[in-house]
C-alpha positions, 0 to 999 in steps of 0.5 A: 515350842509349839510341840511342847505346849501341845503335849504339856496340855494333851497331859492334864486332858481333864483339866485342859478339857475344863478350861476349853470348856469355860472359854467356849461357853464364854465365847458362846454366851457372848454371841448369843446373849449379843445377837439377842440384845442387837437384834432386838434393838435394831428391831425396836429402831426399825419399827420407830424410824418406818412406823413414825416420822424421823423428823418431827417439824410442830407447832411449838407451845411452851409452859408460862413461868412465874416471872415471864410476863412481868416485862409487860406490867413493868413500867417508870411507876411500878419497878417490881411486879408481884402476882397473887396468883401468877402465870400459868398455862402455855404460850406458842403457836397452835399451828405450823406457821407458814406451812408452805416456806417449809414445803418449798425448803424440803423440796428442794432439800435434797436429803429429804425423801418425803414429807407430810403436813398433817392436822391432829384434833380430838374427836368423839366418835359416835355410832348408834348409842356407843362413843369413844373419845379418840384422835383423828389425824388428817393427812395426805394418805399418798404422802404419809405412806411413803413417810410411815409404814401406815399402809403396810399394817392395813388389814382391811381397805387402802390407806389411800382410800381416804384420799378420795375425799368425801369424809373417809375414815380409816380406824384403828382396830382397837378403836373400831372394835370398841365402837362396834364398828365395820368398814363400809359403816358410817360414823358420827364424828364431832370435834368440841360442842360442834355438831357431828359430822358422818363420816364412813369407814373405809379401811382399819389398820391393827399395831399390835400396840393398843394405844396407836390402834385406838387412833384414826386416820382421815384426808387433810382436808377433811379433818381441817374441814371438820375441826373448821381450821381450814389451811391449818397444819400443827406437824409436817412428818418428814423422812430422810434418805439417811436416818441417821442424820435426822438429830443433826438436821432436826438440831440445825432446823431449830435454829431458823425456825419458831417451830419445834423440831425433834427427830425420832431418837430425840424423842425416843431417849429413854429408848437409848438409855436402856439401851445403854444399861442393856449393854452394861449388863450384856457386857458385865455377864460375859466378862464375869463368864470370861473371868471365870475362863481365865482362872481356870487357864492361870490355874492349868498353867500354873500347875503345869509350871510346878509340875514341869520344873525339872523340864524347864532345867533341862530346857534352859541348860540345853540353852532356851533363852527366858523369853523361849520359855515365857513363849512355850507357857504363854502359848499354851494359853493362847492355845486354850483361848483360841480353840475355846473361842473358835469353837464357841462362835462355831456353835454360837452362830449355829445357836443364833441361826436356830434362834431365829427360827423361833415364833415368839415376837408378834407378826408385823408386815416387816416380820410376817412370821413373828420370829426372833430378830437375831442380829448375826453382825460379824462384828459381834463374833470378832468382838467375841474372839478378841475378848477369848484371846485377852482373857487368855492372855492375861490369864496366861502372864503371870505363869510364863512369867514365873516360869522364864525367871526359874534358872536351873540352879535355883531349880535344884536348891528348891529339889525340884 
């Protein structure tokens, strides 16, 4: 049977060639396209779970309703309270409450690998006549740096410098060059209506984002010093041996705490819905490529089943059974799907290795060269064979079908 689908195919080169031709670049656009969108995406959650906390423990603040405080006004006398203008702002907590519970619980967690209490304040850097409004971290450097990767975008100085004490500040490239600035210079730096307060420059760090490079970074004690919050923390930034079970704790967490407390795919789900819709289109282009394939396999043996009628006489008058002959036609797709494919994640994989050869992304430490992130996961070309083979299969059905149910009689009435 074998032999014969062989030969049958070997007889329309042209359009054998075709069809091989649709499932090869089905099964090459499949891996490609793939490789391009997973790499991307484990590039993007790589950069999200080591350049951010991937458990976000805050000071929790929630917006007033209209109806919130009518329980305080509400009494024997007066059973409805009517507001002229009602509530409005926030209601919470400034501050992390009771900082030192929750270092004493990751502690002893052994699911949590480092932690870092941090106090965040609005500032305004000052130097000569130049200001810029900005924000001003405080933390401890040893201790953000095993949370973050702070310490790896460092371009001038050590992230640890700040830990000295002394008030040191390290700054964002964007923020130092929008205030003039160089290391070893001192900035006036003032939280409010409070007077400034010089602190000197001693390292700059650069994203690449213009937003996270217009930040600055200070110990803990100094910005709780400048802000005259002493012992006040508004986040600790924790991170775990094990990302992926950051939204399980961070969940359970919330349920015996007054704090809010997000992971980092919590707060990054409009990341994960394109996400979602990337893969949608990823899939509905390789199955339009696929589909397409397929047609051209239905129509190869089709025309083979018209044009091997008489053979498909003799084969069952010679005592070939109907599922001997569904076999000999339904192989041949499987053949096209199966050479198609093979050669397609073949070359697919070559053009993947060749894509990551390509300067295109910008350099970060975990990317020195700038180059295409292509994932190459084996499970990417198993998917891509599996949908050849259905592709093929289905495609080659409704033909093997048609020819098992010919017998030898109704092939002579019809002239064939």
């Amino acid at each position: 049977m074998i032999f014969l689908a062989f030969r049958y195919l070997l007889e329309r080169k042209r359009q054998t060639f075709f069809t091989l031709f649709g499932v090869f670049l089905g099964s090459m656009a499949y891996v490609s396209v793939s490789g391009f969108f997973v790499g991307f995406h484990e590039y993007v959650i790589q950069q999200l779970v080591n350049n951010s906390a991937q458990v976000h423990i805050q000071a929790k603040q929630d917006y007033l309703t209209t109806h919130q405080l009518d329980e305080a006004f509400y009494s024997k006398a007066y059973h409805h309270v009517f507001w002229e203008d009602p509530p409005s702002g926030t209601i919470g907590f400034l501050e992390v409450q009771n900082p030192q519970s929750w270092y004493e619980r990751l502690k002893q967690d052994p699911r949590v690998e480092a932690f870092s209490p941090i106090m965040g304040a609005p500032v305004l850097f000052t130097l000569a006549k130049i200001s810029v409004s900005s924000s001003l971290t405080g933390c401890d450097p040893y201790q953000q740096s095993k949370v973050t990767s702070i310490a790896d975008y460092m371009v001038e100085g050590k992230f640890i410098d700040i830990g000295a004490g002394g008030n040191r500040v390290i700054l964002g490239d964007e923020l130092m060059k929008r205030l003039g600035a160089g290391v070893g210079q001192t900035v006036q730096v003032s939280v409010g209506n409070a007077e400034s307060t010089p602190f000197k420059v001693v390292g700059r760090y650069y994203f690449g984002n213009r937003a996270a490079d217009s930040m600055a970074f200070g110990s803990l004690q100094d910005v709780q010093k400048l802000n005259r919050t002493p012992n006040r923390v508004t986040e600790i930034a924790v991170r775990l041996k094990d990302y992926t079970q950051a939204a399980s704790m961070a969940t359970a967490w919330s349920e015996i705490t007054p704090e809010r407390t997000e992971s980092w795919d919590q707060q990054n789900l409009n990341f994960f819905y394109m996400i979602r819709i990337q893969n949608a289109l990823r899939f509905s282009m390789i199955a339009a490529i696929l589909i397409v394939a397929g047609f051209g396999i239905y129509n190869v043996l089709n025309m083979t089943v018209n044009q091997k009628r008489q053979d498909i006489a003799i084969l069952r008058s010679m005592g070939y059974d109907t599922l001997e002959i569904i076999t000999l036609f339904f192989s041949q797709g499987l053949i096209l799907g199966s050479i198609g494919a093979a050669f397609g994640l073949f070359f697919g994989y070559l053009f993947c290795r060749y894509l990551k050869t390509i300067s295109f992304m910008m350099k970060t430490a975990s990317n020195p060269n700038g180059n295409l992130m292509i994932s190459l996961d084996p499970s990417l070309y198993v998917q891509g064979a599996i949908l050849a083979l259905l592709a093929a299969s289905f495609a080659s059905i409704l033909p093997a079908r048609s020819a098992g149910k010919l017998t030898p009689i109704e092939i002579i009435r019809s002239g064939g």
